[in-house]
C-alpha angles and dihedrals in degrees: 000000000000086000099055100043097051077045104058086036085063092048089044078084100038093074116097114261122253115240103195096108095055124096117251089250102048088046085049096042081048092046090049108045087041112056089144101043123137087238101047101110081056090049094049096044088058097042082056099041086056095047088227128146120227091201090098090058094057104102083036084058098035087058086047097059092038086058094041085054093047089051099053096044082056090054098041086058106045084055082050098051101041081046081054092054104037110109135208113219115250111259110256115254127216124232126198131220129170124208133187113231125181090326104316120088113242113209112200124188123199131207123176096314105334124098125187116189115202 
């Protein structure tokens, strides 16, 4: 019981989306800016079913696309400049230093914070 209907409630989303209760020019913009959409076929079928031509949306779509563009240079380029200033820390380095101890020579090597005598 618990599986289909968590079932049915995911499919509830994989049906196409009705598009009656878009204007004409968002429907067209949407037409337009998205030829390879999933919906499309939807799109098209109500743009048919209310006889409307899409023509007069053109420049409306054409400035959608230009700013969608805009908007993903300025994207591309804000990941590339926080990748360019990212900075790897500098690897530790290990200094040497020798002691005398009672008699015997004690040799420590530190790393970062870490020291090991030997």
């Amino acid at each position: 019981m618990k599986k289909t209907l968590l079932l049915a409630l995911l499919c509830a989303g994989c049906a196409a989306p009705s598009y009656q209760g878009r204007t004409d020019e968002g429907l067209c913009i949407e037409y337009l800016t998205r030829p390879q959409g999933l919906y499309q076929p939807a799109r098209e079928a109500e743009i048919s079913r209310r006889g409307i031509s899409c023509g007069q949306y053109l420049g409306q779509a054409q400035a959608a696309l230009q700013a969608q563009r805009q908007a993903d240079q300025a994207y591309s380029e804000a990941l590339n400049s926080a990748a360019r200033n990212l900075q790897r820390p500098a690897a530790p380095t290990t200094t040497t230093q020798t002691y005398t101890v009672n008699g015997k020579t004690v040799t420590c090597y530190t790393t970062g914070t870490y020291t090991n005598c030997y």
